[in-house]
PyMOL Python script that loads the backbone (N, CA, C, O; Angstrom):
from pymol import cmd

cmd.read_pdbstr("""\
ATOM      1  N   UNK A   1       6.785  -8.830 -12.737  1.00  0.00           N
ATOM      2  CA  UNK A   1       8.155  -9.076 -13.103  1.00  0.00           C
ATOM      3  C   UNK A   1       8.366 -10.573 -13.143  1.00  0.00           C
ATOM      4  O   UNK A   1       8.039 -11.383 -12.275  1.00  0.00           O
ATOM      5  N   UNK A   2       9.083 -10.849 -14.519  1.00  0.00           N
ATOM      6  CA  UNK A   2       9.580 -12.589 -14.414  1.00  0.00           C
ATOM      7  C   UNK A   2      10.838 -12.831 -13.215  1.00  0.00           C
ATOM      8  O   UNK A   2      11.679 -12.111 -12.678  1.00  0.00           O
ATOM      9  N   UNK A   3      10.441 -14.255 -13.144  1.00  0.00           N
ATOM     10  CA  UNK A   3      11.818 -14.623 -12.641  1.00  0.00           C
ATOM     11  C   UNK A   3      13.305 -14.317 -13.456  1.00  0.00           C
ATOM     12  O   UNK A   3      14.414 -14.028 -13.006  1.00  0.00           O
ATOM     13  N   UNK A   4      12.824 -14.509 -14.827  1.00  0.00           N
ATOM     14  CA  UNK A   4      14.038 -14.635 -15.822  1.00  0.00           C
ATOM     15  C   UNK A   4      14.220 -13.260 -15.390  1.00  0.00           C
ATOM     16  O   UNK A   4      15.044 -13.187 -14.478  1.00  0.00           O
ATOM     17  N   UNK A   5      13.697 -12.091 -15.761  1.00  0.00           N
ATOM     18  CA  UNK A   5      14.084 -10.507 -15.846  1.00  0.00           C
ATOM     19  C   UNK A   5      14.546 -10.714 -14.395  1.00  0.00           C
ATOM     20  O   UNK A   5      15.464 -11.465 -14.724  1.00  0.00           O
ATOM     21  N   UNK A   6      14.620 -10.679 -13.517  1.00  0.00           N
ATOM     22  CA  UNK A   6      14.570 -10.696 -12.092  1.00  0.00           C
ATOM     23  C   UNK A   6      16.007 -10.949 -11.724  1.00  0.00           C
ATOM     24  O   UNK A   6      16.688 -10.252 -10.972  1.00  0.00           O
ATOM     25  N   UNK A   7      16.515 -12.448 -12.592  1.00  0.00           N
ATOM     26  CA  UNK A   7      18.177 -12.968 -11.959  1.00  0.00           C
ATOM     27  C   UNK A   7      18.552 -12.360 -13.499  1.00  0.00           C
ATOM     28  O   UNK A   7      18.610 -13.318 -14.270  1.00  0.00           O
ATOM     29  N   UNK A   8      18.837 -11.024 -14.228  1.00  0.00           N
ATOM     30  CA  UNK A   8      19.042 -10.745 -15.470  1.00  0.00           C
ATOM     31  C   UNK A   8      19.538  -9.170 -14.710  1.00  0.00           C
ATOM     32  O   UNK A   8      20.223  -8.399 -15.382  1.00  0.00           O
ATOM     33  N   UNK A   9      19.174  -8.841 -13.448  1.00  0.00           N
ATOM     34  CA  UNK A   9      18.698  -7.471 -13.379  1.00  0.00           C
ATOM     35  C   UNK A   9      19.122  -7.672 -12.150  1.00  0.00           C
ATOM     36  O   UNK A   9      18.731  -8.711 -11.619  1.00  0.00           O
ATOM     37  N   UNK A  10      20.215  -6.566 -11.188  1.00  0.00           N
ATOM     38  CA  UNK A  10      20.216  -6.540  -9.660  1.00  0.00           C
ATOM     39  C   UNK A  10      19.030  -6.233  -9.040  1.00  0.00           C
ATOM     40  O   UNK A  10      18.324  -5.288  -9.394  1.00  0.00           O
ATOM     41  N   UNK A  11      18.790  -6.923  -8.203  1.00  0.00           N
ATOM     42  CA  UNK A  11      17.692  -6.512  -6.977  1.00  0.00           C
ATOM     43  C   UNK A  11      18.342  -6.756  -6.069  1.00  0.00           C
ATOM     44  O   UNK A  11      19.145  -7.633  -5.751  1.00  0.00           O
ATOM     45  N   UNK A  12      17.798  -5.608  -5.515  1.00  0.00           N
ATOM     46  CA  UNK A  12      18.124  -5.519  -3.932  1.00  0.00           C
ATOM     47  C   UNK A  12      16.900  -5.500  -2.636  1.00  0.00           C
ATOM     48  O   UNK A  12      15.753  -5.126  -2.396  1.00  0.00           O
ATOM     49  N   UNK A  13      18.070  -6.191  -2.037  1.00  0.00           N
ATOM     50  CA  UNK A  13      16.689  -6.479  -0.590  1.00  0.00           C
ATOM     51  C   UNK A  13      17.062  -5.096   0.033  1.00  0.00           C
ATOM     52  O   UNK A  13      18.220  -4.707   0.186  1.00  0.00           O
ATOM     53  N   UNK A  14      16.034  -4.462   0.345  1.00  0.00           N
ATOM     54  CA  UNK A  14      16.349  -3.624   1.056  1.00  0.00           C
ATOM     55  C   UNK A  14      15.092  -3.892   2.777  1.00  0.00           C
ATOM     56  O   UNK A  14      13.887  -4.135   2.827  1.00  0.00           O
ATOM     57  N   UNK A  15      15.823  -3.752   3.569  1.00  0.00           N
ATOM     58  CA  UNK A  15      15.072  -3.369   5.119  1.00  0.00           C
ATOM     59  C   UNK A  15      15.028  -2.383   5.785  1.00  0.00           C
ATOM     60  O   UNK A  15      16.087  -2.059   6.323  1.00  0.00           O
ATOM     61  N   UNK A  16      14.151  -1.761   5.953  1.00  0.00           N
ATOM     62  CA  UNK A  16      13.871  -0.837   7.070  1.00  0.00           C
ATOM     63  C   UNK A  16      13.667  -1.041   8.610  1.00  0.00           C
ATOM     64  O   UNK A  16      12.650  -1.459   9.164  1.00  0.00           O
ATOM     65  N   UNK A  17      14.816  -0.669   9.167  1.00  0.00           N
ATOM     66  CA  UNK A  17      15.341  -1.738  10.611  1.00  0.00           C
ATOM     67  C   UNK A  17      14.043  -0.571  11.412  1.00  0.00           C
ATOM     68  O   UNK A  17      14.233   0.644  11.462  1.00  0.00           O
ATOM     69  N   UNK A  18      12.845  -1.215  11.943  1.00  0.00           N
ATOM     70  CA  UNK A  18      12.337  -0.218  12.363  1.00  0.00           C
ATOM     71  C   UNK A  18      13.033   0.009  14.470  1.00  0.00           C
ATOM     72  O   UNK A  18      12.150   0.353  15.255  1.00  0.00           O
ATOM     73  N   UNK A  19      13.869  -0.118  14.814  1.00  0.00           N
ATOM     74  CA  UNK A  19      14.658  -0.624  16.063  1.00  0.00           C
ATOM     75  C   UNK A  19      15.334   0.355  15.572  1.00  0.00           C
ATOM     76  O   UNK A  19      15.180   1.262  16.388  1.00  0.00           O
ATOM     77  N   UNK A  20      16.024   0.744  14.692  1.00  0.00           N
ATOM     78  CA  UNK A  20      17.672   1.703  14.752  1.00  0.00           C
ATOM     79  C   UNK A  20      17.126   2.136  13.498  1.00  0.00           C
ATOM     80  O   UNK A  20      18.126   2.159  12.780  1.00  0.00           O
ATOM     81  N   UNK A  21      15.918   2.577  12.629  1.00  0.00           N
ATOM     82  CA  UNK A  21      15.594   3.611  11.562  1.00  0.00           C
ATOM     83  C   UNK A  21      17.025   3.637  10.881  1.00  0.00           C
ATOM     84  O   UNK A  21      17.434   4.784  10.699  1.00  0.00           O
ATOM     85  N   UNK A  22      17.682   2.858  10.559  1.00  0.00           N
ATOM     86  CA  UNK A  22      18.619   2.310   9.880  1.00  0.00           C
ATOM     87  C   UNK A  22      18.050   1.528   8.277  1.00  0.00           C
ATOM     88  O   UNK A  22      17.008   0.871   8.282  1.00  0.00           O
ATOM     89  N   UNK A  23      18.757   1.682   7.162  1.00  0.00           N
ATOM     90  CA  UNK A  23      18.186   0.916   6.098  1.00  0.00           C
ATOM     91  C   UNK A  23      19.186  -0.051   5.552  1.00  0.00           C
ATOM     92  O   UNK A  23      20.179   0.408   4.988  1.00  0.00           O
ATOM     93  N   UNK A  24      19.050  -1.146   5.646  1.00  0.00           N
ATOM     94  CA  UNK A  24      20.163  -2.306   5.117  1.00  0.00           C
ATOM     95  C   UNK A  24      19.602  -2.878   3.610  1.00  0.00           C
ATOM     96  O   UNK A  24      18.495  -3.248   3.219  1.00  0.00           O
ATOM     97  N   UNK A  25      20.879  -2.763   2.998  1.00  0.00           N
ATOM     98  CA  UNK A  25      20.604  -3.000   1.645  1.00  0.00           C
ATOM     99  C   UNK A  25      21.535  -3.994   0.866  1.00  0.00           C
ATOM    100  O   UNK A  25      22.745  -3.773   0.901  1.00  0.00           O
ATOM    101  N   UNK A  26      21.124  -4.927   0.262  1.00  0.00           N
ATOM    102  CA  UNK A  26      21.881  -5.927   0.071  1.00  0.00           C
ATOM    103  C   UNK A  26      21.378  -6.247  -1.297  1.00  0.00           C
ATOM    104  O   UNK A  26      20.232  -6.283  -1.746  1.00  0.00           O
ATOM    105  N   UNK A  27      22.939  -6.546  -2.022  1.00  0.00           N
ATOM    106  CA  UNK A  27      22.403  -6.626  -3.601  1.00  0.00           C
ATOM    107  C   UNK A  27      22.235  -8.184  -3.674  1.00  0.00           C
ATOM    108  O   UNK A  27      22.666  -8.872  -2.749  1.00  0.00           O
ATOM    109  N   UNK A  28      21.200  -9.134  -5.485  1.00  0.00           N
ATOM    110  CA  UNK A  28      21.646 -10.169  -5.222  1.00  0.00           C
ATOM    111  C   UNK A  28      21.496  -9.828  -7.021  1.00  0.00           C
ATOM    112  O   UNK A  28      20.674  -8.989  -7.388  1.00  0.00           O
ATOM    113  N   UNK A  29      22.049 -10.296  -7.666  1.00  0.00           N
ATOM    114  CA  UNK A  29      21.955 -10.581  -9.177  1.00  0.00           C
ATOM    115  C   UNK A  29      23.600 -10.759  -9.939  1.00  0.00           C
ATOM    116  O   UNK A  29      24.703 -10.718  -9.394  1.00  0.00           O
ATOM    117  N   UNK A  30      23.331 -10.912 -11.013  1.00  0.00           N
ATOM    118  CA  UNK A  30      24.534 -11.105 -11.660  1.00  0.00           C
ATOM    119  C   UNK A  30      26.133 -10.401 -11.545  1.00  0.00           C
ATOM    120  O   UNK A  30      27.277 -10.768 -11.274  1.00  0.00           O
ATOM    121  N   UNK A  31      25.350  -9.059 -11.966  1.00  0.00           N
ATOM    122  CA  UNK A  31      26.444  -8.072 -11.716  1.00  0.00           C
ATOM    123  C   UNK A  31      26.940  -7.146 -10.060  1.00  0.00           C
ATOM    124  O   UNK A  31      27.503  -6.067  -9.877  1.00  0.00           O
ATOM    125  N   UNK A  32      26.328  -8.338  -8.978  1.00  0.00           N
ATOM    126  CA  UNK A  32      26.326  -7.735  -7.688  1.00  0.00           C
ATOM    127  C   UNK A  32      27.557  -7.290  -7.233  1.00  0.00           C
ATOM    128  O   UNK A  32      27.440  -6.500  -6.297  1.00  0.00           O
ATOM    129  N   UNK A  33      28.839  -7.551  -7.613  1.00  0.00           N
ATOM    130  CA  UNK A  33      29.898  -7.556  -7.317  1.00  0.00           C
ATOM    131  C   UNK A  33      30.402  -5.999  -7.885  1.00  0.00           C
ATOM    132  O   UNK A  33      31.012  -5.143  -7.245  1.00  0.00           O
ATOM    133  N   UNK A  34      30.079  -5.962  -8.854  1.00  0.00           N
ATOM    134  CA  UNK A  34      29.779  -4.501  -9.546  1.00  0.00           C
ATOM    135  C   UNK A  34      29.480  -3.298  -8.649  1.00  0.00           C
ATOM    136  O   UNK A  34      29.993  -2.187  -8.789  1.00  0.00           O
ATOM    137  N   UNK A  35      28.732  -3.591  -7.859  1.00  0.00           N
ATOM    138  CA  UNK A  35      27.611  -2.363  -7.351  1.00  0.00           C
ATOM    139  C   UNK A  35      28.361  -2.089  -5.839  1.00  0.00           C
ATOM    140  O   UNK A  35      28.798  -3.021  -5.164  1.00  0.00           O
ATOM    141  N   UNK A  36      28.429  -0.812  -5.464  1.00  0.00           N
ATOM    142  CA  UNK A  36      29.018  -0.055  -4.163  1.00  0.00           C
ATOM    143  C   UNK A  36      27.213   0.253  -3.904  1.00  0.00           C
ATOM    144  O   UNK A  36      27.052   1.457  -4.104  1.00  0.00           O
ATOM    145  N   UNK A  37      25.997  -0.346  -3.577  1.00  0.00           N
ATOM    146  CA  UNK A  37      24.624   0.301  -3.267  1.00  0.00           C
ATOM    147  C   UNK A  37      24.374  -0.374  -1.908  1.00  0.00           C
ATOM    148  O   UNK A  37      23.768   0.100  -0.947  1.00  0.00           O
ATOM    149  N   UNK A  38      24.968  -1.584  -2.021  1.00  0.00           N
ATOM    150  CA  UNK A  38      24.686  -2.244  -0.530  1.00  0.00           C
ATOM    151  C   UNK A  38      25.532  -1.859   0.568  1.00  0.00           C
ATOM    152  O   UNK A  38      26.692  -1.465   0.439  1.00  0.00           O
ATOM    153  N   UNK A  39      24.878  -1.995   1.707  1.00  0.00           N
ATOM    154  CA  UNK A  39      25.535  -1.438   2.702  1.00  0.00           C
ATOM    155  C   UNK A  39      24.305  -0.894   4.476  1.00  0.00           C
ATOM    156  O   UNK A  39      23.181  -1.131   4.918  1.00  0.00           O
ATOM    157  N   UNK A  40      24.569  -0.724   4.555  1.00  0.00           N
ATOM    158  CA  UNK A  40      23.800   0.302   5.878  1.00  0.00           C
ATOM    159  C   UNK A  40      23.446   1.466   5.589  1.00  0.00           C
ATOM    160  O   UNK A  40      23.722   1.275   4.404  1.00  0.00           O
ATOM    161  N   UNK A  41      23.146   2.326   5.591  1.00  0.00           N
ATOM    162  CA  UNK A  41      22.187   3.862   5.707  1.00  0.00           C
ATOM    163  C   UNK A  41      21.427   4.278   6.503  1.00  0.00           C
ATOM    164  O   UNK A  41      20.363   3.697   6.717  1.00  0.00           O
ATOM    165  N   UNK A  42      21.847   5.584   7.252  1.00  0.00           N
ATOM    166  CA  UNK A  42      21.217   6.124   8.031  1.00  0.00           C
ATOM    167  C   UNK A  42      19.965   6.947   8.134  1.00  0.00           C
ATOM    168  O   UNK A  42      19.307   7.354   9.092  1.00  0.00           O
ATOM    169  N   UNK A  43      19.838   7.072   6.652  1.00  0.00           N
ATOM    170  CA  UNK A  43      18.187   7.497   6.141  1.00  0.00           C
ATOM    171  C   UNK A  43      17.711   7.594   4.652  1.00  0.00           C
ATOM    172  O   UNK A  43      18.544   7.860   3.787  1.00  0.00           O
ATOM    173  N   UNK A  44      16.780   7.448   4.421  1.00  0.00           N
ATOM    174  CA  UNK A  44      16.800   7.106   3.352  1.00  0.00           C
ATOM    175  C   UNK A  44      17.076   7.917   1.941  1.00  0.00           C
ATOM    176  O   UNK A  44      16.929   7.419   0.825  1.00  0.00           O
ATOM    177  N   UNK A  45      17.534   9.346   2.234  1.00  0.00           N
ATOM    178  CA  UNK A  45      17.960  10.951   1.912  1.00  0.00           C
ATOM    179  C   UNK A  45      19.161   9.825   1.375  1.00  0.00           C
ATOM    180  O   UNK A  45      18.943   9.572   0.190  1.00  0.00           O
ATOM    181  N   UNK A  46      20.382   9.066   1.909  1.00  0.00           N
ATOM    182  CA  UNK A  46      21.328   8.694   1.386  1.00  0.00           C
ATOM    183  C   UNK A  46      21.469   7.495   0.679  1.00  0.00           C
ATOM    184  O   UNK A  46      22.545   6.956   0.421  1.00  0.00           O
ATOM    185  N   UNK A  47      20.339   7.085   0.367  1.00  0.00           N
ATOM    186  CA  UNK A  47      19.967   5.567  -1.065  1.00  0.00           C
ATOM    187  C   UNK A  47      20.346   6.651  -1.336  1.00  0.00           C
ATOM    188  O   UNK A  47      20.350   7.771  -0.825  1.00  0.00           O
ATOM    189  N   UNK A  48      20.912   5.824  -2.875  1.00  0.00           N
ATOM    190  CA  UNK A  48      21.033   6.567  -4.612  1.00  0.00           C
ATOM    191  C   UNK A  48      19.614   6.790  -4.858  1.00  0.00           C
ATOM    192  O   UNK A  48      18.747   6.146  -4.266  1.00  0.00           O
ATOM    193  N   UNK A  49      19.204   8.259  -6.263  1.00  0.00           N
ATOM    194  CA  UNK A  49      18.141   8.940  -6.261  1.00  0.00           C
ATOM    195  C   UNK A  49      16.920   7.629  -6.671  1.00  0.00           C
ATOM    196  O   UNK A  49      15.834   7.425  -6.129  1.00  0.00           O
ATOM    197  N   UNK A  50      17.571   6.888  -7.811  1.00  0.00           N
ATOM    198  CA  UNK A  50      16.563   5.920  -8.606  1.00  0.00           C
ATOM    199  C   UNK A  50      15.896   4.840  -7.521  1.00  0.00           C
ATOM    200  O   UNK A  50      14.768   4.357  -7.619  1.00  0.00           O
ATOM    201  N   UNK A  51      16.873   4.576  -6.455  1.00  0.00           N
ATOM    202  CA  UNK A  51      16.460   3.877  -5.396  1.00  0.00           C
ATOM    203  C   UNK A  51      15.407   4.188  -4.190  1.00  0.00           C
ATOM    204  O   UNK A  51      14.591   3.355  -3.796  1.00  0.00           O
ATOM    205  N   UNK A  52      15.528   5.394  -3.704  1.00  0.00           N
ATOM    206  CA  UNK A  52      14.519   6.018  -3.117  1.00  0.00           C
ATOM    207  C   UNK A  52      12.979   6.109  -3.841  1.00  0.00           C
ATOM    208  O   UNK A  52      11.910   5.725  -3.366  1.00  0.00           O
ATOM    209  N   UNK A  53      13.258   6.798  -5.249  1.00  0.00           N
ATOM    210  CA  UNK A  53      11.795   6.637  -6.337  1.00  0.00           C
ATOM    211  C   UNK A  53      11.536   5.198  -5.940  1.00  0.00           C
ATOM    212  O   UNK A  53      10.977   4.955  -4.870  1.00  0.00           O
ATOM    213  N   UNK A  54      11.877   4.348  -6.669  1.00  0.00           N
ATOM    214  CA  UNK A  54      11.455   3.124  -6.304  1.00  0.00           C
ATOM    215  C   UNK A  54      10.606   2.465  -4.930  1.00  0.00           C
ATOM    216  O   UNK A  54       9.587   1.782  -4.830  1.00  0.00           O
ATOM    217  N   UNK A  55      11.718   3.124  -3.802  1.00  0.00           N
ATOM    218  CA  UNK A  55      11.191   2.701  -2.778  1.00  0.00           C
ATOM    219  C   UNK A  55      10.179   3.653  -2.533  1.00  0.00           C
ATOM    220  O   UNK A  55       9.682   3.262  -1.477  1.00  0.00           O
ATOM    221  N   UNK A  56       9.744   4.395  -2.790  1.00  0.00           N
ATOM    222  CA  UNK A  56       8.372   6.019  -2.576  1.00  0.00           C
ATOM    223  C   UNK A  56       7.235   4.874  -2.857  1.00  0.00           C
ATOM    224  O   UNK A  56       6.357   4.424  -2.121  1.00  0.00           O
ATOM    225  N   UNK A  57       7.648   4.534  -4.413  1.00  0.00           N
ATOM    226  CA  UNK A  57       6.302   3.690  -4.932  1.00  0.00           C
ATOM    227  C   UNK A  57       6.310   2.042  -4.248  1.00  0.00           C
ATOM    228  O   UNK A  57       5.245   1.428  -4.302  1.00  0.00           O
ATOM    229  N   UNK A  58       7.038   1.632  -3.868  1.00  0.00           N
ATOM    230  CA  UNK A  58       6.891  -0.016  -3.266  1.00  0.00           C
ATOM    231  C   UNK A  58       5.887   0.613  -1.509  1.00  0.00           C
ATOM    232  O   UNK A  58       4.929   0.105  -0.926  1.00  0.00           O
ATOM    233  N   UNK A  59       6.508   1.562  -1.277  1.00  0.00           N
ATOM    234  CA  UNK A  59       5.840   2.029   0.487  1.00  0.00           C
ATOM    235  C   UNK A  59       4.431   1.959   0.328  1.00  0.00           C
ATOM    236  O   UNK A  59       3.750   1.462   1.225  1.00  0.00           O
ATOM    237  N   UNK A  60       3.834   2.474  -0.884  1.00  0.00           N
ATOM    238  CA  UNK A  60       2.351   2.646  -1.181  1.00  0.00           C
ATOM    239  C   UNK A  60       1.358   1.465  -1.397  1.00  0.00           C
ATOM    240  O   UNK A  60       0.181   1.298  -1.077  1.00  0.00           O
ATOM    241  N   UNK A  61       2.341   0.656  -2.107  1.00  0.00           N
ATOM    242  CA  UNK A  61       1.185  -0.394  -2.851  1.00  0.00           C
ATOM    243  C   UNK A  61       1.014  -1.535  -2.113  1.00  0.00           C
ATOM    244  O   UNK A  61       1.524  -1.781  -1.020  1.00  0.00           O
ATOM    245  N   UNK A  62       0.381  -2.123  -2.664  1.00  0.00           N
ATOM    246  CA  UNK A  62      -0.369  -3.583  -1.720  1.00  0.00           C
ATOM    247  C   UNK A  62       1.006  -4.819  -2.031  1.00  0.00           C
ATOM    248  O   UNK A  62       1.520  -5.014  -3.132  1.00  0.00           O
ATOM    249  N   UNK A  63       1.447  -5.664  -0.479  1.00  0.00           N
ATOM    250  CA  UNK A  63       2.607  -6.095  -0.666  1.00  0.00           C
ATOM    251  C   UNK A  63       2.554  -7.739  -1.674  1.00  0.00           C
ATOM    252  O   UNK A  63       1.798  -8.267  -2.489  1.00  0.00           O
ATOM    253  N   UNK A  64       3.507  -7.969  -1.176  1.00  0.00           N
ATOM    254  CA  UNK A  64       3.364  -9.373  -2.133  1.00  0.00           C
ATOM    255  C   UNK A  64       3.315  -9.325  -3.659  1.00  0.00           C
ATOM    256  O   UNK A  64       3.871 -10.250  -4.251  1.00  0.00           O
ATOM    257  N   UNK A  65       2.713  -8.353  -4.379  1.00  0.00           N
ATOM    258  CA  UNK A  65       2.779  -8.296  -5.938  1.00  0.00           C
ATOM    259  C   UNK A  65       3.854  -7.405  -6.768  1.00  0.00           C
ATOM    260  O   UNK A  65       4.137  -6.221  -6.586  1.00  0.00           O
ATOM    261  N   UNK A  66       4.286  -8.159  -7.571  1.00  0.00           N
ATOM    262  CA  UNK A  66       5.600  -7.445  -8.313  1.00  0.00           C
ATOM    263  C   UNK A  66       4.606  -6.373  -8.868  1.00  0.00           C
ATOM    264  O   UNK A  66       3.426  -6.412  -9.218  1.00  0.00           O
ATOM    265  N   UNK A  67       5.751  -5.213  -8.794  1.00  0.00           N
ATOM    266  CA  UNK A  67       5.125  -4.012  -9.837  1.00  0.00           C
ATOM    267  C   UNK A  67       5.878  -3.425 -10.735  1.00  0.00           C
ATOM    268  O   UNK A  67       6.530  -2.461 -10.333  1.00  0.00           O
ATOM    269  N   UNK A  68       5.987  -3.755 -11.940  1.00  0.00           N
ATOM    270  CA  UNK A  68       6.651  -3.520 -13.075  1.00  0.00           C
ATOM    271  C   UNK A  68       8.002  -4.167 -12.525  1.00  0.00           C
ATOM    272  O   UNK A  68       8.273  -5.177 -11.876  1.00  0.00           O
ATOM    273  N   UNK A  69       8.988  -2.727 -13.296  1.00  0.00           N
ATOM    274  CA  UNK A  69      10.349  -3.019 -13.208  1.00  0.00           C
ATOM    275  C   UNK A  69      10.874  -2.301 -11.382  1.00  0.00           C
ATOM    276  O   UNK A  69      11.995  -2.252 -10.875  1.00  0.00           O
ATOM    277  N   UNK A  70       9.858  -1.961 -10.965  1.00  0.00           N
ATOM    278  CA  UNK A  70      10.017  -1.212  -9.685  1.00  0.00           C
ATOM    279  C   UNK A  70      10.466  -2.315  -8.435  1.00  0.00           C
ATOM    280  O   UNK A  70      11.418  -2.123  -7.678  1.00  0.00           O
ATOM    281  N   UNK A  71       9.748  -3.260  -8.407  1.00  0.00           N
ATOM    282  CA  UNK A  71      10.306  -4.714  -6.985  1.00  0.00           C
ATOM    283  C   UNK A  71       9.114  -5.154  -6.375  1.00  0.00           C
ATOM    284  O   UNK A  71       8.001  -5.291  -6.884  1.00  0.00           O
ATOM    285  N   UNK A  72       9.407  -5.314  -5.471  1.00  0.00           N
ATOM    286  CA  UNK A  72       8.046  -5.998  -4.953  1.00  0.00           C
ATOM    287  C   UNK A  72       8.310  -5.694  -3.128  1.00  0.00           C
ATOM    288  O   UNK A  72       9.314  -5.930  -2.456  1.00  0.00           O
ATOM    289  N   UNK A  73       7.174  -5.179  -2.774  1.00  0.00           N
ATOM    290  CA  UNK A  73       6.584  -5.055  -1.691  1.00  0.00           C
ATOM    291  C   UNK A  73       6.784  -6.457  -0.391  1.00  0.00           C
ATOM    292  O   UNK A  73       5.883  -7.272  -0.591  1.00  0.00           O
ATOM    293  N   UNK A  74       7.365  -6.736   0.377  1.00  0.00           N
ATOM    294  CA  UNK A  74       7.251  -8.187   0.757  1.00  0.00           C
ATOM    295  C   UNK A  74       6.509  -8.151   2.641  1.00  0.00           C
ATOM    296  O   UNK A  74       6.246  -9.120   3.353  1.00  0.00           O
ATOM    297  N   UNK A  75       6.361  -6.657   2.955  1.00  0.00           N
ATOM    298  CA  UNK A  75       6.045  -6.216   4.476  1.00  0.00           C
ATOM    299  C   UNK A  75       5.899  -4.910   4.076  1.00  0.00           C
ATOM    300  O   UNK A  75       5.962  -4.421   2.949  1.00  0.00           O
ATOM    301  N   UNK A  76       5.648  -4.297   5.393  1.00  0.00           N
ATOM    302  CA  UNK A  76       6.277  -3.020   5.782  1.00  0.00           C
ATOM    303  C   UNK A  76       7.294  -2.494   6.219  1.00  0.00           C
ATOM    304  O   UNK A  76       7.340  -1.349   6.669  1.00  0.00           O
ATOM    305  N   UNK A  77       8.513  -3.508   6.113  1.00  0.00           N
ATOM    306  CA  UNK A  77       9.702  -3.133   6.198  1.00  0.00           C
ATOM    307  C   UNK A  77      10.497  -3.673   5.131  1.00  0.00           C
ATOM    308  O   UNK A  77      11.618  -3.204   4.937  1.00  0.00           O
ATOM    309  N   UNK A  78      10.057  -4.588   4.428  1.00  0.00           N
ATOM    310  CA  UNK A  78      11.206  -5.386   3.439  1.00  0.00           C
ATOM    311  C   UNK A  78      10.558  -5.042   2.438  1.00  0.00           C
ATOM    312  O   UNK A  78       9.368  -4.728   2.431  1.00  0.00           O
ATOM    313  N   UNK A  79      11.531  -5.087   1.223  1.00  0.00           N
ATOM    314  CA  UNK A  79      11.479  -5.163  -0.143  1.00  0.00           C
ATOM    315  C   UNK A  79      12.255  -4.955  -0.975  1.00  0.00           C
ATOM    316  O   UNK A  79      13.296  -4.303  -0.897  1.00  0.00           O
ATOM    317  N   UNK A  80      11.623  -5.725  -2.218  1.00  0.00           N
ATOM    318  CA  UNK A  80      13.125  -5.947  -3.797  1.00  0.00           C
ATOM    319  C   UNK A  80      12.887  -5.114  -4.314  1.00  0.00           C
ATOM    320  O   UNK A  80      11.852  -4.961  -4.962  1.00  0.00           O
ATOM    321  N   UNK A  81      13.849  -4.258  -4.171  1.00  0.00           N
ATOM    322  CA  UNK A  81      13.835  -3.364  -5.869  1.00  0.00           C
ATOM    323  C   UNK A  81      14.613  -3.790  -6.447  1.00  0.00           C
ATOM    324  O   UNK A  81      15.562  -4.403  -5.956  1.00  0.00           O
ATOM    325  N   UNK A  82      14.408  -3.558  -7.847  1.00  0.00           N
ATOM    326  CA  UNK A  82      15.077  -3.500  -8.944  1.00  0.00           C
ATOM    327  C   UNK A  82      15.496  -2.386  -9.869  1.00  0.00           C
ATOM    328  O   UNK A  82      14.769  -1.747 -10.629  1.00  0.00           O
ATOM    329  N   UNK A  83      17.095  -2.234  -9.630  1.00  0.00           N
ATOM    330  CA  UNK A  83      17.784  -1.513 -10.233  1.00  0.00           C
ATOM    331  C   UNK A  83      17.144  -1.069 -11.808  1.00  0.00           C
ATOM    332  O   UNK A  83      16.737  -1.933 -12.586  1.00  0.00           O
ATOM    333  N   UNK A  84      17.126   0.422 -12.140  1.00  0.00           N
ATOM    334  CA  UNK A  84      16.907   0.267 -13.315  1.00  0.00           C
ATOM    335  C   UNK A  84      18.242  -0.333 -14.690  1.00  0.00           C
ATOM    336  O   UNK A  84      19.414  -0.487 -14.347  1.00  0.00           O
ATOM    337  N   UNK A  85      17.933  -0.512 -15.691  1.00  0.00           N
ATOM    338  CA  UNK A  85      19.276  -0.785 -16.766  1.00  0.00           C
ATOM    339  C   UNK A  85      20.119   0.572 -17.312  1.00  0.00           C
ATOM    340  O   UNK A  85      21.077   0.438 -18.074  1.00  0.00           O
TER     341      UNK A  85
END
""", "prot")
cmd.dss("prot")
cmd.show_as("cartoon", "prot")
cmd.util.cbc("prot")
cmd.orient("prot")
């Protein structure tokens, strides 16, 4: 993923509080003001559906490398997804 596509497109940080199995989600892009997705969650059953997919495939792969339009891996608890359009 470019930088350009990247600030073009919400991503969100999302964390997996492994202390309170809590998920904090925080938008950052253009239209962030837009979006009711950030917030706290008590599991991950209550992300929106496209957000969970996303996060299924970021849990698997090797961190640090963007993967497609999906986000990027940054630990085993953090990572950007990116909203689809």
């Amino acid at each position: 993923m470019s930088y350009r596509k990247m600030f073009n497109d919400n991503v969100y940080h999302v964390y997996l509080n492994p202390d309170t199995n809590c998920i904090h989600v925080s938008c950052i892009g253009m239209n962030r003001l837009d979006t009711d997705v950030g917030g706290v969650y008590s599991s991950i059953e209550e992300l929106p559906q496209w957000m969970q997919e996303r996060l299924a495939v970021l849990l698997v792969v090797q961190p640090n490398i963007y993967y497609g339009d999906f986000g990027k891996s940054i630990d085993k608890n953090s990572f950007w997804v990116v909203q689809p359009q």
